[in-house]
C-alpha positions as CSV (number, residue, x, y, z in Angstrom):
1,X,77.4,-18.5,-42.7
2,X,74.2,-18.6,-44.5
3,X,75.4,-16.1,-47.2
4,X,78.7,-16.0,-49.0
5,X,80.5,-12.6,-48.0
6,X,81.9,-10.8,-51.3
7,X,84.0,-7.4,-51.8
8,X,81.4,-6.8,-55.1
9,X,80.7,-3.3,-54.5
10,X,83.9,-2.0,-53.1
11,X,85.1,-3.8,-56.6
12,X,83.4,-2.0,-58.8
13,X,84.2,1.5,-56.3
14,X,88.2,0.3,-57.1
15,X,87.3,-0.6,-60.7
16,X,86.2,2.9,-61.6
17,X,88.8,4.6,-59.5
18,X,91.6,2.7,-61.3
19,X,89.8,3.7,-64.7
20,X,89.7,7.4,-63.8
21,X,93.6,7.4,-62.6
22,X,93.9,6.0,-65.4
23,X,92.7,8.2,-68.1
24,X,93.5,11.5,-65.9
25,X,96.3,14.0,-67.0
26,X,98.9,11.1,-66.9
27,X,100.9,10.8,-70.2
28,X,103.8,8.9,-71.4
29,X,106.4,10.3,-71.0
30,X,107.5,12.9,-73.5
31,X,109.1,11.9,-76.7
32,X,110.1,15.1,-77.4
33,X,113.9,15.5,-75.6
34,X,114.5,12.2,-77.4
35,X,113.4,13.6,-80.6
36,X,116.0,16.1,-80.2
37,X,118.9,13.7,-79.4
38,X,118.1,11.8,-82.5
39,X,117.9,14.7,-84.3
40,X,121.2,16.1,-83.4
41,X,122.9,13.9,-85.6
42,X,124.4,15.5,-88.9
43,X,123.5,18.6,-86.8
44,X,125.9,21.6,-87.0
45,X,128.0,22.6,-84.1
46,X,127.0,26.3,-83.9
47,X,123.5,25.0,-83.9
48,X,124.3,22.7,-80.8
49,X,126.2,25.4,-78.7
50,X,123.4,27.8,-79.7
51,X,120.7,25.0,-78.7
52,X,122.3,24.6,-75.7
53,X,122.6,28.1,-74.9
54,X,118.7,28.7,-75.3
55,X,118.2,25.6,-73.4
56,X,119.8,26.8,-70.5
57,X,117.7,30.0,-70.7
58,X,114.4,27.7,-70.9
59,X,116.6,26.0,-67.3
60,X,116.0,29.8,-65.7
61,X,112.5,30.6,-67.2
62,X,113.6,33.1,-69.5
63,X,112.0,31.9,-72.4
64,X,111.8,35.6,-74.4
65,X,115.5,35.1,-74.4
66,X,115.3,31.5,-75.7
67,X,112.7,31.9,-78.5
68,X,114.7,35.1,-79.4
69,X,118.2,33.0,-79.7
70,X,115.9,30.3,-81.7
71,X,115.1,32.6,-83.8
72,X,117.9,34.3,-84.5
73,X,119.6,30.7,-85.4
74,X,116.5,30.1,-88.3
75,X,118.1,33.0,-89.7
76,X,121.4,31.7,-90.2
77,X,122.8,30.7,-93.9
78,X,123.2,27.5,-95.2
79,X,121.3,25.5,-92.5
80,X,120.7,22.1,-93.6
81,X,117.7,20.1,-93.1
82,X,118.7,18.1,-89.5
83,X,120.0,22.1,-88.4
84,X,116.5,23.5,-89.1
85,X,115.0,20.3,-87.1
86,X,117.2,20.3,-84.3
87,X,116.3,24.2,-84.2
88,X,112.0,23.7,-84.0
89,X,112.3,20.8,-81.9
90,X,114.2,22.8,-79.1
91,X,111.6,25.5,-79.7
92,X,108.8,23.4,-79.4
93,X,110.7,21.9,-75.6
94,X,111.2,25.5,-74.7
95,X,107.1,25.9,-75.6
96,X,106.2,23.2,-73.5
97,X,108.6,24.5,-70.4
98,X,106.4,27.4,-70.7
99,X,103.1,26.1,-71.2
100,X,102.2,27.2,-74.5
101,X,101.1,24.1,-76.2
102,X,100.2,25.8,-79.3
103,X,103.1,27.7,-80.1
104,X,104.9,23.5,-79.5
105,X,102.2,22.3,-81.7
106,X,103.3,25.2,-84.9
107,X,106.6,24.3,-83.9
108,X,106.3,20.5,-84.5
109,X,104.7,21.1,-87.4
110,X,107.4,23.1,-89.4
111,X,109.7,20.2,-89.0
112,X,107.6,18.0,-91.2
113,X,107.0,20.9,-93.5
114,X,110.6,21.1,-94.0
115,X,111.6,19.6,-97.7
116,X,114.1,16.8,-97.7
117,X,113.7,16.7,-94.1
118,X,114.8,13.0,-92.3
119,X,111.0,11.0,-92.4
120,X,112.9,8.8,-89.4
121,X,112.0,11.9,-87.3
122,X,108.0,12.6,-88.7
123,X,106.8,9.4,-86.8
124,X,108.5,11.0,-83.3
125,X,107.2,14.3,-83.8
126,X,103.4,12.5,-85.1
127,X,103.6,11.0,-81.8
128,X,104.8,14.1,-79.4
129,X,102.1,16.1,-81.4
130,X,99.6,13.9,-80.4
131,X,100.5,14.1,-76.9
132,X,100.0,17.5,-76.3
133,X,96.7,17.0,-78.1
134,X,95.9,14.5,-74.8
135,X,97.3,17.2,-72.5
136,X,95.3,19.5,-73.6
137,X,92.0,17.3,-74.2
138,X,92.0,17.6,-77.4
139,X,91.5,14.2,-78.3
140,X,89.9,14.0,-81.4
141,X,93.0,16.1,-82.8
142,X,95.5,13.5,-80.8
143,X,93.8,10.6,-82.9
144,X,94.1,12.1,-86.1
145,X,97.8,12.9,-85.6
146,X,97.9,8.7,-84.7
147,X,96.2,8.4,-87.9
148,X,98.7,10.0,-89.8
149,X,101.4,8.1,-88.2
150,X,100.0,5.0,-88.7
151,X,100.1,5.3,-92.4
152,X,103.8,6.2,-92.0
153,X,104.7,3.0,-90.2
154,X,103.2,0.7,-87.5
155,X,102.3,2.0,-84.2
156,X,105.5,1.9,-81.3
157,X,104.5,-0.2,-78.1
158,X,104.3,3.8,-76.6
159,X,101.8,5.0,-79.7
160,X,99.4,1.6,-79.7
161,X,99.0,2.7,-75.3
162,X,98.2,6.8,-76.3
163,X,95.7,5.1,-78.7
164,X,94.4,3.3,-76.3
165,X,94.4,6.4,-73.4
166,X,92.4,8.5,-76.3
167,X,90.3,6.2,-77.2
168,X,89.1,6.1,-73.9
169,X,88.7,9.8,-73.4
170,X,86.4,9.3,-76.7
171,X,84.2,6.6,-75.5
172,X,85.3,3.7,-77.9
173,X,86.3,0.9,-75.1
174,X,86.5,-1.5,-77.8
175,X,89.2,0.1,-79.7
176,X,90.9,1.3,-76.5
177,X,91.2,-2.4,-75.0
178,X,92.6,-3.5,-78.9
179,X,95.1,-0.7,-78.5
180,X,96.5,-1.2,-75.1
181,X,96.3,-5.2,-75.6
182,X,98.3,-5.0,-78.9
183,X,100.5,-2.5,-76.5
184,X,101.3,-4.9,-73.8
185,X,101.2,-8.2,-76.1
186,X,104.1,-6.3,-78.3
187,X,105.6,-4.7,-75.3
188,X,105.4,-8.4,-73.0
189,X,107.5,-9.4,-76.4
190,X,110.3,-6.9,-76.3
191,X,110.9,-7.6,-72.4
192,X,109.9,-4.8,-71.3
193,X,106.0,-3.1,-69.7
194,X,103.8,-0.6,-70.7
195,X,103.3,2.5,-68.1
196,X,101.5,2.0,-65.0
197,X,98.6,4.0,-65.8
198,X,98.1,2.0,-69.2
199,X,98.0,-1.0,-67.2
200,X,95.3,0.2,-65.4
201,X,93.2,1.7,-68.0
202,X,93.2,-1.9,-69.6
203,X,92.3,-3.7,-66.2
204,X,89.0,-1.4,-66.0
205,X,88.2,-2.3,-69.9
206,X,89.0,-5.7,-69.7
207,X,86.5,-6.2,-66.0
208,X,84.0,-4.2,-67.6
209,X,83.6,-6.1,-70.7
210,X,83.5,-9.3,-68.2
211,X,86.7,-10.8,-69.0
212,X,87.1,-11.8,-65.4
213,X,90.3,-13.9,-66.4
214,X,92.1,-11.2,-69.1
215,X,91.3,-9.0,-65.8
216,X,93.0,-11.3,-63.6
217,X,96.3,-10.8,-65.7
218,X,96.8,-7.8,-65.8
219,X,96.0,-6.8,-62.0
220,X,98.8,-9.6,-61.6
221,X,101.2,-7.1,-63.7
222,X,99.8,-4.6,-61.3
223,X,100.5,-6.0,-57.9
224,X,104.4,-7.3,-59.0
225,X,105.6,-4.3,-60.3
226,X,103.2,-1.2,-58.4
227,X,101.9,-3.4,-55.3
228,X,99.7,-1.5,-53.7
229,X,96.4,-1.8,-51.3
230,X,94.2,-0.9,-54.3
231,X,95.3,-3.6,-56.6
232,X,95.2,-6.3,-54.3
233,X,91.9,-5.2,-53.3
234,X,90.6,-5.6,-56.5
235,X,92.6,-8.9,-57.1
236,X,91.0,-10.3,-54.0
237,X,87.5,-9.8,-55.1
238,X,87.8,-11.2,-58.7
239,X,89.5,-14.5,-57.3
240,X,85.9,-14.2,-55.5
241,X,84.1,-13.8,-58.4
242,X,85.6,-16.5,-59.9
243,X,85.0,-18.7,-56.8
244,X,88.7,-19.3,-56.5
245,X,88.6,-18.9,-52.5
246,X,92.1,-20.0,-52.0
247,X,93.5,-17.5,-53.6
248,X,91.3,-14.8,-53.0
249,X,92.1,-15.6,-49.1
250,X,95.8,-15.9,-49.7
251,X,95.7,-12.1,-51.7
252,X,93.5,-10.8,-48.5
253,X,96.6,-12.2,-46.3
254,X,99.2,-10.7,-47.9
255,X,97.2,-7.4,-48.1
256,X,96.9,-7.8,-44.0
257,X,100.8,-8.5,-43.4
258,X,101.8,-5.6,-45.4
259,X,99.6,-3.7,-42.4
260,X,96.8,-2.4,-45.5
261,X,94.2,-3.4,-43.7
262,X,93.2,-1.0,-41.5
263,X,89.5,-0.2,-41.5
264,X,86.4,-1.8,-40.0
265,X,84.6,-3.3,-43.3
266,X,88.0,-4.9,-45.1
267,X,88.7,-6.5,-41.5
268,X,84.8,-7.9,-41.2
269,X,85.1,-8.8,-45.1
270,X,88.4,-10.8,-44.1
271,X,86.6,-12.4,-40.8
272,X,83.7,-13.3,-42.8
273,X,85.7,-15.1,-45.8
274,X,87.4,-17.1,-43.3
275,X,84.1,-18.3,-41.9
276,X,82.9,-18.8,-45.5
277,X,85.2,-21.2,-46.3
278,X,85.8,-22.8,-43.0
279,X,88.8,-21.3,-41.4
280,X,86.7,-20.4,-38.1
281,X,90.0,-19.8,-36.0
282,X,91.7,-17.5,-38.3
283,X,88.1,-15.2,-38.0
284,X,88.7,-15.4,-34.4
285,X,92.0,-14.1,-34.1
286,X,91.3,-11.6,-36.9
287,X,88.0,-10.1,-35.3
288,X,90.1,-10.1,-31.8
289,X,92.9,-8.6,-32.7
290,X,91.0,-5.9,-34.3
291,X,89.0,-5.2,-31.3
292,X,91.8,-5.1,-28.6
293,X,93.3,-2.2,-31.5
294,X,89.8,-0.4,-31.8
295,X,89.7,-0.7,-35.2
296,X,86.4,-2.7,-35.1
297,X,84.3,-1.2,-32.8
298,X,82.6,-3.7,-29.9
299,X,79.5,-3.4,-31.4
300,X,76.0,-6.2,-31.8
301,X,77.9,-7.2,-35.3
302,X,81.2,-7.3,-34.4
303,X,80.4,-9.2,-31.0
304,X,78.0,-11.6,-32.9
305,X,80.8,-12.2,-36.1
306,X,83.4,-13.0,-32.6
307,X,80.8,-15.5,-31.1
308,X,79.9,-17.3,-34.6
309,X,83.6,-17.5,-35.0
310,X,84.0,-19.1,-31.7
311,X,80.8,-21.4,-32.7
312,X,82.0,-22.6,-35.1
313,X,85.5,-23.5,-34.1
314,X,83.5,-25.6,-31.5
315,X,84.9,-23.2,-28.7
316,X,81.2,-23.2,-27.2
317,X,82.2,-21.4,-23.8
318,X,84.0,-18.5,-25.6
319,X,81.4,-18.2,-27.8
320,X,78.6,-18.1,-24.5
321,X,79.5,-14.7,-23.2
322,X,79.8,-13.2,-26.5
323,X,76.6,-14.0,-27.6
324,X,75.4,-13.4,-24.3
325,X,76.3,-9.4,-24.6
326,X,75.2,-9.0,-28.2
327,X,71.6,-10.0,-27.5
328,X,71.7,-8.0,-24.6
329,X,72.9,-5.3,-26.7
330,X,70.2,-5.5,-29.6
331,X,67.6,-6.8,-27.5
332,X,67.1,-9.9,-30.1
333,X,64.8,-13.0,-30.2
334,X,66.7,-14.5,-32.7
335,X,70.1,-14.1,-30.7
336,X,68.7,-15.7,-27.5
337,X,67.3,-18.4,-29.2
338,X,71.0,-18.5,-30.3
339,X,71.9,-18.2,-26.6
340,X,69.4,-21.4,-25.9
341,X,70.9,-23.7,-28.6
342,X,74.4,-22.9,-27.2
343,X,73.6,-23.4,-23.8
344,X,72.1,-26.6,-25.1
345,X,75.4,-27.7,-26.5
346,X,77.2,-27.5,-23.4
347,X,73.8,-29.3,-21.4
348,X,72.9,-26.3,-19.4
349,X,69.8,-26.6,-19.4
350,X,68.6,-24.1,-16.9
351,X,69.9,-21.5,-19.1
352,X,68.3,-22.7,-21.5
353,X,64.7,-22.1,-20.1
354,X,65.7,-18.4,-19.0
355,X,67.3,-18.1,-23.0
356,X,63.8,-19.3,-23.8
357,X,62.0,-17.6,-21.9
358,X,63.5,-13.8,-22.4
359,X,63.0,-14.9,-26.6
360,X,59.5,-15.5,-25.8
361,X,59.4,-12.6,-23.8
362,X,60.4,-10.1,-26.6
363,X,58.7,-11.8,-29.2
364,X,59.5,-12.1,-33.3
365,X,61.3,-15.2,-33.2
366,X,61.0,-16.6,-36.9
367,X,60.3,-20.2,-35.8
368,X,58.9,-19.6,-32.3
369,X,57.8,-23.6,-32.0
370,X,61.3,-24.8,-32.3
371,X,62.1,-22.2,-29.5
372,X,58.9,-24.2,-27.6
373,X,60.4,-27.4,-28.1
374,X,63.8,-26.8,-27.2
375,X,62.4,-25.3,-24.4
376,X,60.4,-28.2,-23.4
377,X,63.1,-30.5,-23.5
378,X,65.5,-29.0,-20.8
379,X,62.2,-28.5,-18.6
380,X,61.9,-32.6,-19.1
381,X,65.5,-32.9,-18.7
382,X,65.4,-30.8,-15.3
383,X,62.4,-32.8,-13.9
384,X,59.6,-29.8,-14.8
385,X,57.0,-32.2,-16.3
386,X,54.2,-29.8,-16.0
387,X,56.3,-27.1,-17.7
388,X,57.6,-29.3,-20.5
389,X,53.9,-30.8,-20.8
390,X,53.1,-26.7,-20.9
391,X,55.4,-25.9,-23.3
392,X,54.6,-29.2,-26.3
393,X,51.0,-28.2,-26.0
394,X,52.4,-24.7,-27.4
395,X,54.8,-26.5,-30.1
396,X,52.1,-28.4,-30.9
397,X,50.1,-25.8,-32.3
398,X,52.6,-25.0,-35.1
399,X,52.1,-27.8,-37.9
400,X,56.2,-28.2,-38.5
401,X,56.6,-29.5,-34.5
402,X,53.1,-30.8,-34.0
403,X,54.3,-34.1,-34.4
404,X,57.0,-34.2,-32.4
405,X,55.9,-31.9,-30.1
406,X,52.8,-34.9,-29.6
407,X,55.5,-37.6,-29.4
408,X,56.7,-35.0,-26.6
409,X,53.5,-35.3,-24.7
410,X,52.7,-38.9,-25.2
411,X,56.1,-39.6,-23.8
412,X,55.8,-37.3,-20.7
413,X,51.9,-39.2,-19.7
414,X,53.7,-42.4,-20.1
415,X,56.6,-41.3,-18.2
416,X,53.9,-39.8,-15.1
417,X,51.7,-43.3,-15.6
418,X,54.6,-45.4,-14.9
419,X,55.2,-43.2,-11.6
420,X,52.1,-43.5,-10.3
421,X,52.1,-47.2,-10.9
């Protein structure tokens, strides 16, 4: 192959689609219904049963009837502190049921008004704030409310990777990569992994900044734990990049026994790797196989990939009739001189002056002297003096065979003196 095959484009197609999955409506998950379970301690009993009474009426949708039993519970004397929390925090679940990020925002927001209220519980409710900031694209709002939990105490594995999701959303890839990597870095330390989406947000920031290698890393986090087409797509095609062919081919195998690939251009990419990096036989049966299931199409490129295959695997006679048709089919100079260099191989020369001869008939050959010469030989070779002699004097008109093409002619009039002697 004359130019190394790479996935380059369909990378940087995979690259932004991961990025935009990434940074799309996707959250992690809600911190909220943990809030409350940590709040409930020191809580009240009545407050629980009633809690759990307007939860179940969140459970059937009627949420008029669960604000209004909320409400009626604020009202109630000699709540304490963790009562009054426990009490918004279910009101601002029952706001999200609904929809009604705003009313969940107010919500949130009494509990950290409340005086002598627990400041374990302001960094949870900091962080479930700015989640429905995300959710509702607010983003400069969801940063502020990081901000603010920041200088309350360091960021949680979950707060550094919605830094690093809004971050994105406002254009600072710098700070989103720093987020997400201090994310995964603390999370890889606790024994445990950031979300799947995360993981691919940092992917696309880590290829587009060109850290090939940092890239490589975190697709591999990818494809162990969510293995999927996508990701070993993209795998494949950095290992490319970064001219590590054996494993680029080994990814590109595993994607074809989990039965991924299944179109036309990832079963040519695959065909042509092989070829690249001189595993002829392997192109062979891939192309094949695809073409006895009709995925690739019997078609002048397809045929052509086949018969190179074939070629260069050294299976000359396969490789004949393949060739053969896909001239036929684009009606190509090029590919019958092809045809005549094969059929030189093999020492058939006859076919190798009709090869010749339909090149010359159809014209464009880049290097139409070299299709002279090697016509000129198998004339010699079948006994065609006059021919050969016909077709040197032609060669010799081009200055890269004019010598040869001379030694050609000076040959044959020695070879006709010594016959007439």
């Amino acid at each position: 192959m004359e130019r190394r095959p790479h996935l380059g484009n369909a990378l940087r197609r995979a690259v932004v689609v991961i990025g935009l999955m990434a940074v799309g409506t996707a959250l992690p998950p809600s911190v909220a219904a943990a809030a409350a379970m940590r709040m409930a301690e020191g809580v009240n009993s009545k407050v629980l049963d009633r809690i759990a009474e307007a939860t179940a009426q969140v459970a059937a949708k009627n949420y008029t009837r669960a604000y209004a039993l909320l409400d009626e519970a604020q009202g109630w004397r000699n709540l304490t502190a963790a009562d009054r929390t426990a009490l918004w925090s279910a009101y601002a679940e029952a706001c999200l049921a609904e929809g009604n990020r705003v009313k969940a925002l107010a919500a949130y927001r009494e509990i950290l008004k409340l005086p002598n209220g627990d400041p374990r519980f302001a960094g949870t409710v900091l962080h479930a704030m700015a989640q429905i900031h995300v959710a509702g694209g607010q983003y400069a709002e969801a940063e502020k409310e990081l901000d603010l939990l920041e200088k309350a105490e360091p960021l949680s594995i979950d707060a550094l990777a919605l830094r690093g999701q809004i971050n994105k959303r406002l254009g600072n890839d710098k700070a989103a990569r720093d987020a997400l990597e201090r994310a995964a870095r603390q999370a890889s330390l606790s024994g445990r992994l950031l979300g799947e989406a995360d993981y691919r947000l940092l992917g696309q920031l880590q290829f587009e900044a060109g850290d090939r290698t940092q890239a490589l890393e975190t697709l591999g986090i990818l494809t162990r734990r969510w293995p999927s087409k996508t990701y070993f797509m993209v795998l494949a095609s950095l290992y490319g990049e970064l001219n590590q062919s054996a494993r680029q081919i080994a990814v590109l195998e595993a994607v074809k026994q989990n039965g991924w690939l299944t179109s036309e251009p990832e079963l040519m990419a695959l065909a042509q790797l092989y070829l690249y990096y001189g595993v002829p036989n392997k192109a062979a049966h891939l192309l094949e196989d695809g073409l006895q299931s009709g995925i690739i199409p019997h078609n002048r490129q397809s045929i052509e990939l086949l018969s190179t295959a074939y070629v260069n695997a050294r299976e000359f006679e396969k490789a004949i009739p393949l060739l053969l048709r896909a001239a036929e089919l684009s009606k190509s100079a090029e590919l019958y001189l092809r045809l005549a260099r094969l059929y030189n191989q093999i020492g058939d020369k006859e076919n190798v002056v009709l090869s010749a001869q339909t090149a010359m008939s159809i014209g464009g050959v880049q290097r139409p002297d070299e299709l002279l010469v090697l016509k000129g030989m198998a004339e010699f070779d079948l006994g065609r003096l006059e021919a050969a002699r016909r077709s040197f004097a032609e060669a010799a008109k081009y200055k890269a065979s004019a010598d040869l093409a001379q030694s050609w002619i000076a040959y044959i009039d020695n070879e006709e003196r010594q016959k007439n002697d």
